[in-house]
Z-matrix of the N, CA and C atoms (Angstrom, degrees):
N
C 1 1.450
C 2 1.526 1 111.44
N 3 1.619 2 126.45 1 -56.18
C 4 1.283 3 108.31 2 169.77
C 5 1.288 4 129.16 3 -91.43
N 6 1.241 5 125.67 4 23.80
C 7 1.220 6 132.97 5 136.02
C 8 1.609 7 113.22 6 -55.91
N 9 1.167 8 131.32 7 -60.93
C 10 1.317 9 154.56 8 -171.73
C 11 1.633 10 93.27 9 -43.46
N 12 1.378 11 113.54 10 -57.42
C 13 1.235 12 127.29 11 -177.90
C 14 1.261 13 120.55 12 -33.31
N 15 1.401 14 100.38 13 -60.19
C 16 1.751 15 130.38 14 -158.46
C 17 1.705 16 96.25 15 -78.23
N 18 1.491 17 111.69 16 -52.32
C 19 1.131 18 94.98 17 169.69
C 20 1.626 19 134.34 18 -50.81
N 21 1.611 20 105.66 19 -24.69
C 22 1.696 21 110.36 20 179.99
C 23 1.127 22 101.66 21 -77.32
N 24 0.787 23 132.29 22 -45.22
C 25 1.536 24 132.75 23 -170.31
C 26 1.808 25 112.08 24 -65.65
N 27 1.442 26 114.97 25 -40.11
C 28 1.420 27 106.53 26 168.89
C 29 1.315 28 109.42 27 -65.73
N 30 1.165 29 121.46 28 -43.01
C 31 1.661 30 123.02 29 -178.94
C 32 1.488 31 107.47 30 -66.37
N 33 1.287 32 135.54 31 -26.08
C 34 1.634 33 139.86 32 178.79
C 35 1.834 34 94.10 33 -78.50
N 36 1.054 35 100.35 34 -26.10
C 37 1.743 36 91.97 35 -164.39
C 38 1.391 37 99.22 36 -90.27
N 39 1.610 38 131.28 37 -30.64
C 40 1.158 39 125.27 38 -172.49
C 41 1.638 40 112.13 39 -82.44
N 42 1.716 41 112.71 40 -23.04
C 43 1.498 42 124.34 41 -167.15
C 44 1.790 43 78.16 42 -86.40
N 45 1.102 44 129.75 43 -57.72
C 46 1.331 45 119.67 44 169.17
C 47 1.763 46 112.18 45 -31.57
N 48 1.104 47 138.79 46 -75.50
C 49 1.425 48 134.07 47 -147.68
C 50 1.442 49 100.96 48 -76.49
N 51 1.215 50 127.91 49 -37.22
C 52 1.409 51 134.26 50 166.05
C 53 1.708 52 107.63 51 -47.72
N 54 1.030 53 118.28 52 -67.16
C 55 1.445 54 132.34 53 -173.70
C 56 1.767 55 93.80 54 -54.02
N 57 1.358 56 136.23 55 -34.67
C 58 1.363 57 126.95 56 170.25
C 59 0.991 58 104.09 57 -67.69
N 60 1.413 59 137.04 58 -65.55
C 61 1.724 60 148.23 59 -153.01
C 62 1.481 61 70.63 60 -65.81
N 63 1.130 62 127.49 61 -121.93
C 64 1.751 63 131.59 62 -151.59
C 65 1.878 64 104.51 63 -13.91
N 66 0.935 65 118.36 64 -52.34
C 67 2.068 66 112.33 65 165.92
C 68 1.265 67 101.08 66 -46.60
N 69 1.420 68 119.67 67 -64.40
C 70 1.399 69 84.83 68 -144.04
C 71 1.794 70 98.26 69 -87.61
N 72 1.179 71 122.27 70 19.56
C 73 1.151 72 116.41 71 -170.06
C 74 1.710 73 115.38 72 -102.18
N 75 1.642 74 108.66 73 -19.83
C 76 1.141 75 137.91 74 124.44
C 77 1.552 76 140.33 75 -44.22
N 78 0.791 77 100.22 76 -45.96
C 79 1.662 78 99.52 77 -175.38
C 80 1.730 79 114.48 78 -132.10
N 81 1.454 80 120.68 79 42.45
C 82 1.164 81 151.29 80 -161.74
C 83 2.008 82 84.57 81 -73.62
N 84 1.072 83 102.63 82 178.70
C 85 1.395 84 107.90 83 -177.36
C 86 1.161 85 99.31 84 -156.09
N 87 1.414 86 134.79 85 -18.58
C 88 1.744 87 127.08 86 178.87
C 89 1.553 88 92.89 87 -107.14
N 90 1.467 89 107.37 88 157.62
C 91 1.535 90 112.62 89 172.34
C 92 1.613 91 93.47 90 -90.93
N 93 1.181 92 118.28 91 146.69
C 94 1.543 93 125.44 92 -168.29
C 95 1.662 94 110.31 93 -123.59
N 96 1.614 95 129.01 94 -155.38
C 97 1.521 96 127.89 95 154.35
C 98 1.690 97 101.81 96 -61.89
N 99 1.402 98 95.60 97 -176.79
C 100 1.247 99 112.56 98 157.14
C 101 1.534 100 120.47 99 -77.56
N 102 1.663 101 110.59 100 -18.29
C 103 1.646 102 103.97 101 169.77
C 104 1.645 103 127.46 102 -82.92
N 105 1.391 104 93.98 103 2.74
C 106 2.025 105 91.47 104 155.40
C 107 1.730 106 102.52 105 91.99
N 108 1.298 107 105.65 106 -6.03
C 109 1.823 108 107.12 107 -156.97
C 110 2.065 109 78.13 108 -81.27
N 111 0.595 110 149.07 109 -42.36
C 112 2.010 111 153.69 110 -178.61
C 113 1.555 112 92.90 111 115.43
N 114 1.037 113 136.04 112 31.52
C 115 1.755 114 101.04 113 -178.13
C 116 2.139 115 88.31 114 -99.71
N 117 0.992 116 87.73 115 173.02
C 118 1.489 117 106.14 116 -175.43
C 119 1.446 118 113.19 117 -114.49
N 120 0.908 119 120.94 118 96.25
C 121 1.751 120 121.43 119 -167.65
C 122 1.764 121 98.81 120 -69.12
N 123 1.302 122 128.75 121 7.04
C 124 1.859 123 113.89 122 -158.16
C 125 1.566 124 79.98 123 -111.90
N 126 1.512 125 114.88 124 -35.72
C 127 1.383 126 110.32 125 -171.31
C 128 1.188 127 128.46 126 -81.00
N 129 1.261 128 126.88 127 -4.58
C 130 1.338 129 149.98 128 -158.63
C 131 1.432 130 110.75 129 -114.46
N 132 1.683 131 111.96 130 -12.70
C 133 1.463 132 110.48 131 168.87
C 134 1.568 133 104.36 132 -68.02
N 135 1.610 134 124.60 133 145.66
C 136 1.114 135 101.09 134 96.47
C 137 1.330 136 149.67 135 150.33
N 138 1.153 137 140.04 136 -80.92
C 139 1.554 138 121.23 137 -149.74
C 140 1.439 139 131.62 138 -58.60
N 141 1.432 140 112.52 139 -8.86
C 142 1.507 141 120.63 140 166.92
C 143 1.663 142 108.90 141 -92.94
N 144 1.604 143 104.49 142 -14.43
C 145 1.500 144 117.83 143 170.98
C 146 1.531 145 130.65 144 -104.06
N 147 1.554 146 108.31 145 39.08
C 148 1.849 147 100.53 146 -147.98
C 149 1.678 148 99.27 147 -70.67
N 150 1.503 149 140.93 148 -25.38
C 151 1.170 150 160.16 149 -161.16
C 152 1.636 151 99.29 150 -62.99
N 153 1.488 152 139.81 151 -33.51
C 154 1.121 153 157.44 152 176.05
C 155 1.763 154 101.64 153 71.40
N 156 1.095 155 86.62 154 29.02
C 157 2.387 156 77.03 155 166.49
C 158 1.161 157 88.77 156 -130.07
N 159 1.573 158 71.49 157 170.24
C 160 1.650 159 100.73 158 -162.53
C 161 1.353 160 108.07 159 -79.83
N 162 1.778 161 119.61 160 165.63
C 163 1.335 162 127.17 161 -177.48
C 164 1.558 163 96.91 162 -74.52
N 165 1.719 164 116.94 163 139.98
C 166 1.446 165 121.83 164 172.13
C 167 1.697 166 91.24 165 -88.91
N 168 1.063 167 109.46 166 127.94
C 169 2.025 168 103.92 167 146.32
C 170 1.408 169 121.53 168 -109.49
């Protein structure tokens, strides 16, 4: 029986984290990359960096 448990609960937690990722992947509010994670690569430059590559050392 609480085995049974533990198993619902990983499966509630995983149908849970899915059901977030699909929201916010849906109903996002910043335009992001093309890989879906939301960060904004234009906003994150910058102004001594406007070129967007990286420093060579």
């Amino acid at each position: 029986m609480v085995q049974q448990l533990i198993i619902g609960l990983i499966f509630l937690a995983a149908l849970a984290y899915l059901g977030w990722r699909a929201w916010n992947s849906l109903f996002r509010k910043e335009a992001g990359c093309s890989k879906g994670c939301g960060c904004s690569a234009d906003s994150k430059l910058t102004s001594a960096n406007k070129s967007g590559r990286l420093p060579v050392n």
